[in-house]
Structures are given as structure tokens and as C-alpha cells.
N, CA, C and O atoms as a DFTB+ gen file, in Angstrom:
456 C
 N C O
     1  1       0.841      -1.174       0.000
     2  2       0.000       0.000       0.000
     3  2       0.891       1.244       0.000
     4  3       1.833       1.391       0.779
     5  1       0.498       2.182      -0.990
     6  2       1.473       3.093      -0.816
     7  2       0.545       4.426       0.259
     8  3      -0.671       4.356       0.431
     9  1       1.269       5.359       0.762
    10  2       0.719       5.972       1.536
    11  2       1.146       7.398       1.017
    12  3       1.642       7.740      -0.056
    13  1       0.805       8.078       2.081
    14  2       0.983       9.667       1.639
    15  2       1.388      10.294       2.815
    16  3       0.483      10.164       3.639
    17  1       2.337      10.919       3.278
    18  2       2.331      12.176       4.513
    19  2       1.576      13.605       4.093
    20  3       1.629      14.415       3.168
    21  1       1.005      13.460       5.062
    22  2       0.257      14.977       5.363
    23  2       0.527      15.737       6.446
    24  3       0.738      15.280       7.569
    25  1       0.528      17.244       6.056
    26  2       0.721      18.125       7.310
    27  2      -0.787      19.049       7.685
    28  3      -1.492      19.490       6.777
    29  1      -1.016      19.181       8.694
    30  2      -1.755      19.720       9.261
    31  2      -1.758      21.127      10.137
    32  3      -1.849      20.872      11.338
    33  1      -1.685      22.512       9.857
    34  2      -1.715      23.365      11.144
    35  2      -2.921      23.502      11.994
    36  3      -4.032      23.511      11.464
    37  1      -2.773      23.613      13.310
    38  2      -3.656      23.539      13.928
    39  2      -3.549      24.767      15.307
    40  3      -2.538      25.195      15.863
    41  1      -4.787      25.047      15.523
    42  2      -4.320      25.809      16.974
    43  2      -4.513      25.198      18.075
    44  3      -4.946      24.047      18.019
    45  1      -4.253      25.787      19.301
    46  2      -4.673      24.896      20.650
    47  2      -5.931      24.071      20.650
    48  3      -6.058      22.848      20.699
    49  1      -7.023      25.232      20.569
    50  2      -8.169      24.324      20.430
    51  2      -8.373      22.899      19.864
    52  3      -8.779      21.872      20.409
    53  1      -8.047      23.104      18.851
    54  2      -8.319      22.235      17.774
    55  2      -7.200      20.649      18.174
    56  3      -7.468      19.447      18.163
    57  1      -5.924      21.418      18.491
    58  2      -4.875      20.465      19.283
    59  2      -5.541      19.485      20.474
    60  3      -5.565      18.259      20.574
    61  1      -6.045      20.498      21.289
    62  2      -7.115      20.084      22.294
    63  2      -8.083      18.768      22.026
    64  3      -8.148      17.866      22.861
    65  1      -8.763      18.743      20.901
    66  2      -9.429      17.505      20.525
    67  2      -8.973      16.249      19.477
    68  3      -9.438      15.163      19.132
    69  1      -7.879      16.999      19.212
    70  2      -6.886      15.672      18.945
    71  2      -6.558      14.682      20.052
    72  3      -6.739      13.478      20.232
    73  1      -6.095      15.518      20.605
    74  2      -5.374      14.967      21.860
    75  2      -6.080      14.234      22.419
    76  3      -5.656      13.153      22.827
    77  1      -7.401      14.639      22.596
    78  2      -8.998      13.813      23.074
    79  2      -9.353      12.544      22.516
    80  3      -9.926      11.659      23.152
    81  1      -9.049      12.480      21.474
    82  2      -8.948      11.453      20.644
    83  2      -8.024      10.383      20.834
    84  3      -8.163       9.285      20.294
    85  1      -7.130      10.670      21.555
    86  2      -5.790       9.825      21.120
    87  2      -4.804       9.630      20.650
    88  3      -3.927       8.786      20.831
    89  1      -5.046      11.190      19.413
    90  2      -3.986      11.699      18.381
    91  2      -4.411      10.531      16.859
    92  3      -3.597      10.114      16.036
    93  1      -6.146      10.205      16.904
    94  2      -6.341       9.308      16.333
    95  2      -7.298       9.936      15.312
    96  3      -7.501       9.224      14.328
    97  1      -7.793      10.862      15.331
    98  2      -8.713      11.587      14.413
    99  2      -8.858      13.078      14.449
   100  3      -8.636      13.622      15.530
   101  1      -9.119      13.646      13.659
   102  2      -9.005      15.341      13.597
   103  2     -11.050      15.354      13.725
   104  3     -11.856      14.611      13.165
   105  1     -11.258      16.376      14.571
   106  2     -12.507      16.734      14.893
   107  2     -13.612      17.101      13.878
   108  3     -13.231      17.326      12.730
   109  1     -14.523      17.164      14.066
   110  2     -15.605      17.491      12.840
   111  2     -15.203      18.892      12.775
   112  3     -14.834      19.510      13.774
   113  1     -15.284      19.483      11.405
   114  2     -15.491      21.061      11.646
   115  2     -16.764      21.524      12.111
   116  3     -17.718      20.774      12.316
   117  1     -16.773      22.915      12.296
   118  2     -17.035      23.706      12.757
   119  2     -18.137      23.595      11.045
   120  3     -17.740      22.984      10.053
   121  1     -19.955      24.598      11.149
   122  2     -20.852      24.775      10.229
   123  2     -19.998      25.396       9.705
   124  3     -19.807      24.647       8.746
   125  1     -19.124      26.417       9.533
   126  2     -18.706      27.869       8.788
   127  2     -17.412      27.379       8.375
   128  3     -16.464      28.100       8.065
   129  1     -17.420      25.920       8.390
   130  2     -15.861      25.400       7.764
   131  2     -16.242      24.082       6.792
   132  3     -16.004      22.940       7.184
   133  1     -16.635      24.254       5.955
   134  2     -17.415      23.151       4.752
   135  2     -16.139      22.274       4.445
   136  3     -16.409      21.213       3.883
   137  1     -14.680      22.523       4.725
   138  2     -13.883      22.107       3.670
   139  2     -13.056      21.503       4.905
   140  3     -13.180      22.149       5.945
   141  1     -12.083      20.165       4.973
   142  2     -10.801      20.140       5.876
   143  2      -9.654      19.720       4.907
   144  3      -9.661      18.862       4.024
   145  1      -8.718      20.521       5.297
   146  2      -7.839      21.382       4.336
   147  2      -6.633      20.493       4.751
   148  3      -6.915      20.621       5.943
   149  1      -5.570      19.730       4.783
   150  2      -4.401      18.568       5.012
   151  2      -3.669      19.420       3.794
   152  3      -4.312      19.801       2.816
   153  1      -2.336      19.662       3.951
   154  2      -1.003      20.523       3.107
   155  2      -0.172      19.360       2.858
   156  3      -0.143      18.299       3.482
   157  1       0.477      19.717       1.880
   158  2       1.392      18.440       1.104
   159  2       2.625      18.617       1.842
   160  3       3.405      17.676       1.994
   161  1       2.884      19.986       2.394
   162  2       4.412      19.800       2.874
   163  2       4.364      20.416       4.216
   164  3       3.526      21.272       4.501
   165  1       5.124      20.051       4.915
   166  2       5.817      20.530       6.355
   167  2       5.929      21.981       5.986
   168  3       4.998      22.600       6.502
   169  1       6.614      22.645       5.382
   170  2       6.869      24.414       4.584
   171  2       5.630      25.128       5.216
   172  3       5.547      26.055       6.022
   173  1       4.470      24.184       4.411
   174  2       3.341      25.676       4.297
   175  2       2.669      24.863       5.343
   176  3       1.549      24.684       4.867
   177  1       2.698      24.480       6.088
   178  2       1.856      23.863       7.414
   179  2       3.005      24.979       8.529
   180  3       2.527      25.520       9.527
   181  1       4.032      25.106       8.262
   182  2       4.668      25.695       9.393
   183  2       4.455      27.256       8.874
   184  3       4.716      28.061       9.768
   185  1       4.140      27.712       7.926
   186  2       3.894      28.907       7.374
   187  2       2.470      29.555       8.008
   188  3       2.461      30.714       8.423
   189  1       1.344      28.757       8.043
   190  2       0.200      29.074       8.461
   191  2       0.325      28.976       9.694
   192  3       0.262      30.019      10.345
   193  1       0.577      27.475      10.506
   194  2       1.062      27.201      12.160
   195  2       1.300      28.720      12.844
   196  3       0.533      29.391      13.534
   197  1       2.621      28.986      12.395
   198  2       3.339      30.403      12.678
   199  2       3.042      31.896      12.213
   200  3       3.301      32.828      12.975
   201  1       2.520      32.102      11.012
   202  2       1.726      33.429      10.794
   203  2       0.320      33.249      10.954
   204  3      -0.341      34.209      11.346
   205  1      -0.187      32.249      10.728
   206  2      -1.631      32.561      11.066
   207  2      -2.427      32.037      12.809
   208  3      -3.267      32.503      13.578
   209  1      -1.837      31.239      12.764
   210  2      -2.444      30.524      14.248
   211  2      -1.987      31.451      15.709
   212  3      -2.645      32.144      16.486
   213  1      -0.634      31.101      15.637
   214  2       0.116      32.141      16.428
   215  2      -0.554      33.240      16.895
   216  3      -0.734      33.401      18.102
   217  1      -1.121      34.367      15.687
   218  2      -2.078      35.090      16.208
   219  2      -3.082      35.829      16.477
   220  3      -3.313      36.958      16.911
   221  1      -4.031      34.245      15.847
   222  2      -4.992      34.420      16.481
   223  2      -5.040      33.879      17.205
   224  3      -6.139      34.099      17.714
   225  1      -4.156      32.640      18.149
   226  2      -4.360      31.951      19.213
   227  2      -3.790      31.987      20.283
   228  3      -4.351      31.619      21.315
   229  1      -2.146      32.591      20.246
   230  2      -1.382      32.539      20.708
   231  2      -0.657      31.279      20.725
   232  3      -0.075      30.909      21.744
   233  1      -0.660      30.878      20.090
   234  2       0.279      29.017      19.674
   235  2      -0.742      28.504      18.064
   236  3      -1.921      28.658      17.747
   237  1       0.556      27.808      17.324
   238  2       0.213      27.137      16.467
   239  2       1.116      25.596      16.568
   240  3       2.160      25.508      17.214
   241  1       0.478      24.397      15.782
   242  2       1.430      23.564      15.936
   243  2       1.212      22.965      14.417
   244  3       0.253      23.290      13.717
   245  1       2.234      22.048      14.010
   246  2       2.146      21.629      13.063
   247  2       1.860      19.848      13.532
   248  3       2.377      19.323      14.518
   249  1       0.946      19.164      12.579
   250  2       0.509      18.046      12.835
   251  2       0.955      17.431      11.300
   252  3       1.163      18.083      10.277
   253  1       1.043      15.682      11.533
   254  2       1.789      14.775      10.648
   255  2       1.067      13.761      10.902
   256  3       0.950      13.324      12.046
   257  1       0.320      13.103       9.589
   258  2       0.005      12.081       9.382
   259  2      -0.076      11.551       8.098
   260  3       0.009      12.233       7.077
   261  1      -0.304       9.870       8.146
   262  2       0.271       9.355       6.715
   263  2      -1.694       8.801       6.647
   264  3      -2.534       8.680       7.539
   265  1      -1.748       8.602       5.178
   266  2      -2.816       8.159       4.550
   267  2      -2.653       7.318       3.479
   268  3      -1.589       7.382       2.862
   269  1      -3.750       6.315       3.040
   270  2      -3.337       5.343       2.068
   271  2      -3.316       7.004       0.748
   272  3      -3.805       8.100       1.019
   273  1      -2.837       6.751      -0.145
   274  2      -2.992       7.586      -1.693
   275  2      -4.434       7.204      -1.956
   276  3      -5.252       8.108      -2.128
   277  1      -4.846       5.809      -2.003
   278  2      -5.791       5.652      -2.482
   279  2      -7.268       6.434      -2.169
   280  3      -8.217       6.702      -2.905
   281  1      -6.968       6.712      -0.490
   282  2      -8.012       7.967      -0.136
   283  2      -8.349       9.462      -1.055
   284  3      -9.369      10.106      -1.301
   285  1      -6.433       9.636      -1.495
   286  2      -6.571      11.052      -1.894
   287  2      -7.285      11.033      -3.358
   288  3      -7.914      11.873      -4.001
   289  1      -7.026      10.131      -3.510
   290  2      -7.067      10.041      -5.131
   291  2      -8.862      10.803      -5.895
   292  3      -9.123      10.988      -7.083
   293  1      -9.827      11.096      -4.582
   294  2     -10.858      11.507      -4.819
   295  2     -10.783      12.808      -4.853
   296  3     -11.594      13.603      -5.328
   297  1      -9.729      13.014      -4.307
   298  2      -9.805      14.653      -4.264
   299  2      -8.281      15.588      -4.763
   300  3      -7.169      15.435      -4.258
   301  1      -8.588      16.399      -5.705
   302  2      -7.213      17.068      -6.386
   303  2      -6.715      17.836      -5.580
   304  3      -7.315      18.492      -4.728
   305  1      -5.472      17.804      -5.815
   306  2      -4.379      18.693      -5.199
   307  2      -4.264      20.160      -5.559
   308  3      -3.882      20.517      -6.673
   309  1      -4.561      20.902      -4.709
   310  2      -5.095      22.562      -5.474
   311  2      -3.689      23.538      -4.946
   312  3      -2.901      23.149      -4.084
   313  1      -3.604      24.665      -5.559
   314  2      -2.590      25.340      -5.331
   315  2      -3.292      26.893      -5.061
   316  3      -4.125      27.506      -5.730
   317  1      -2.762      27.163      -4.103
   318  2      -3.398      28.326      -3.403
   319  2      -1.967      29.395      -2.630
   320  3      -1.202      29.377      -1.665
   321  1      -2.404      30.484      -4.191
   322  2      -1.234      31.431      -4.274
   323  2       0.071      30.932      -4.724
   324  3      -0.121      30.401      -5.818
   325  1       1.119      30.864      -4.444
   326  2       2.573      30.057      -5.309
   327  2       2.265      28.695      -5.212
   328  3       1.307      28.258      -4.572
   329  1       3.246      27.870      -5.980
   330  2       3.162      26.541      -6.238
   331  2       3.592      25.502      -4.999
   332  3       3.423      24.287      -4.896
   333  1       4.285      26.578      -4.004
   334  2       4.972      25.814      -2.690
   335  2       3.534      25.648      -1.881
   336  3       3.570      25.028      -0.818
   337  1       1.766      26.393      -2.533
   338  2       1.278      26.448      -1.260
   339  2       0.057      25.496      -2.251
   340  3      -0.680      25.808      -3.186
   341  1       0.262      24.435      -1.622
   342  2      -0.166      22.906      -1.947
   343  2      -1.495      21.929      -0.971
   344  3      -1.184      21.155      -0.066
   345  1      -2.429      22.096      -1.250
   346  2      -3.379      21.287      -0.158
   347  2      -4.519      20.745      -1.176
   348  3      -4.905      21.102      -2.289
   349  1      -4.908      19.621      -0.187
   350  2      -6.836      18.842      -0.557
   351  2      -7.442      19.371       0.154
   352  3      -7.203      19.488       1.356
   353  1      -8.705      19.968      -0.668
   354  2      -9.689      20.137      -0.043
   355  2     -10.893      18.950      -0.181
   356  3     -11.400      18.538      -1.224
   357  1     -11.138      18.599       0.998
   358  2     -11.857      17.522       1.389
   359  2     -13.345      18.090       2.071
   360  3     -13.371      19.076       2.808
   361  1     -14.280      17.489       1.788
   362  2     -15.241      18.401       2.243
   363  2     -15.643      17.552       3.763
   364  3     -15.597      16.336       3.945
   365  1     -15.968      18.431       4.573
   366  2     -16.015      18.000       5.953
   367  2     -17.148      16.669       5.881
   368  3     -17.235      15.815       6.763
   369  1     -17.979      16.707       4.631
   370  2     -18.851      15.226       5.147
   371  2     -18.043      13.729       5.006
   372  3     -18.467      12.620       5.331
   373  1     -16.966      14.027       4.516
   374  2     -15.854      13.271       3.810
   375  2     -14.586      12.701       4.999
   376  3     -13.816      11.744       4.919
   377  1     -14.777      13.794       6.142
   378  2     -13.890      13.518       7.261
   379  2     -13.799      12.283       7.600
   380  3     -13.038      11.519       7.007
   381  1     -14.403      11.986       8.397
   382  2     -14.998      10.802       8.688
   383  2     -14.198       9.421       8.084
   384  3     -13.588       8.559       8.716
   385  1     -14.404       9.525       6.817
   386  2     -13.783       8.674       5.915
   387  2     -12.122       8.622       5.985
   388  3     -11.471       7.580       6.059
   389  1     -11.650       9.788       5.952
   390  2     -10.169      10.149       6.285
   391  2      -9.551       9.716       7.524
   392  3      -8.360       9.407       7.548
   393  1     -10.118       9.686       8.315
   394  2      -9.919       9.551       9.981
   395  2      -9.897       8.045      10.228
   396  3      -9.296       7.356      11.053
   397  1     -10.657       7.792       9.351
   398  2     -11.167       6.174       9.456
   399  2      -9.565       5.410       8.974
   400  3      -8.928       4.485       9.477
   401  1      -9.294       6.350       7.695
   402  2      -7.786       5.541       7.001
   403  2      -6.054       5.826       7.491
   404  3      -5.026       5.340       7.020
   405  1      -6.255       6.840       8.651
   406  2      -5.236       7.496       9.230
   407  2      -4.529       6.080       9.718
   408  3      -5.242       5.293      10.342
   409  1      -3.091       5.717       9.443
   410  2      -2.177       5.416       9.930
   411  2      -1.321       5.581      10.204
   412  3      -0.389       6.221       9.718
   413  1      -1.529       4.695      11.580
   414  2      -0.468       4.803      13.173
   415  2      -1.788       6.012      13.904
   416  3      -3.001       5.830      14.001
   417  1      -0.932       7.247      14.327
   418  2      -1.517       8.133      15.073
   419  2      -0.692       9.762      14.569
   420  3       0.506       9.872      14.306
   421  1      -1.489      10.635      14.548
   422  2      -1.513      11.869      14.415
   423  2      -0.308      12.462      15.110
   424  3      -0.297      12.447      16.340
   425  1       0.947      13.107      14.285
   426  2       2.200      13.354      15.312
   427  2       2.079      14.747      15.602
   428  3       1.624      15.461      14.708
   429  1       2.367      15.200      16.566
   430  2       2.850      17.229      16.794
   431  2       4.426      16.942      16.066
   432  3       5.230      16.222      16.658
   433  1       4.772      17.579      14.730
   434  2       6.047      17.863      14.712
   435  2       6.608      19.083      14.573
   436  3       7.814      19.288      14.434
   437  1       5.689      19.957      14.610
   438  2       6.355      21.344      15.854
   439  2       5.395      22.397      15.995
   440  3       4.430      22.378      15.231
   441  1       5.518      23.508      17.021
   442  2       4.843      24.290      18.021
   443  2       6.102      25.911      18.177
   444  3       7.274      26.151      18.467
   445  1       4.490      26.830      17.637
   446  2       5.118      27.982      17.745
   447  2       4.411      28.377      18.927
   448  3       3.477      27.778      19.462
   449  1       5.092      29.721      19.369
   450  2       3.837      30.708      20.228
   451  2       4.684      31.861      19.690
   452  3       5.486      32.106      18.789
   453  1       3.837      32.657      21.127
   454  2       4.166      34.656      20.835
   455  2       5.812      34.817      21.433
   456  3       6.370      35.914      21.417
């Protein structure tokens, strides 16, 4: 099976119900968030983590997990602004399904603050 790494930024909150989990599934979104968004590279997961989370939260972290390909394969790889800024958009009824194919467990591989 071939797999895929994915990066994830996340803020406390959201860290918060990982963690609840087990580090085994990412939470339902939120109504006003239709889409859950997984980045192709460590780069732009630590780009958002650190300019965007940071502050509005006061901490961002970056999250790592692997997936079969065969999951992604439903959904295209979109580019949003330069070519380094790389993600699926997955639509949140679709979560579920993703969470279900996550292997091992959800890693923190790194944490900004103020």
C-alpha cells in the first residue's frame, strides 16, 4: 500500500481535541468550515502554524500524518497562491472517511507561540 504524509496546522483548540482522541482523528469542523484542508508539505503547514495561528491563538502547531494515496485520489491537489502552497480540499462530510484511514496516530512535529 502506498501511503501519503500529510501536514496539518492547527491551533490549541483544535490540538485540544486531537489529543482527546488519542492523536487518532481530527474533529468534525465547525458549520462555517465546509472544507478540511491537510497541506502536502511541512513548509506551508509551518507557514500558516506560525503566521496565522500564532495570532490568532497565541500558539500554532504543526501536525503529521500518513494516509493510504488511495483515499486522496478523490480529491485534487489545489494550489493556493505560489506553487509551494499545496493542499486537498476535502469536504467536511468526507472527514470521517479520512480519519477512518489514518495510519499509526496523528504526530505534533512542531509548536510555535508569541
Amino acid at each position: 500500500m502506498q501511503t501519503q504524509t500529510l501536514y496539518r496546522p492547527v491551533g490549541p483548540r483544535e490540538l485540544g481535541l486531537i489529543a482527546k482522541s488519542g492523536f487518532k482523528e481530527f474533529p468534525p469542523r465547525l458549520m462555517a468550515q465546509p472544507i478540511f484542508y491537510p497541506v502536502s508539505t511541512f513548509e506551508y503547514a509551518e507557514l500558516i502554524a506560525r503566521d496565522w495561528n500564532v495570532p490568532a491563538s497565541g500558539a500554532g502547531y504543526v501536525t503529521r500524518f500518513e494516509v493510504p494515496k488511495s483515499v486522496l485520489q478523490r480529491y485534487p491537489l489545489r494550489t493556493v497562491g505560489s506553487k509551494k502552497h499545496q493542499e486537498y480540499w476535502i469536504p467536511s462530510s468526507d472527514l470521517k472517511d479520512v480519519n477512518q484511514a489514518i495510519i499509526g496516530k496523528i504526530e505534533i512535529v512542531a509548536a510555535y507561540s508569541e
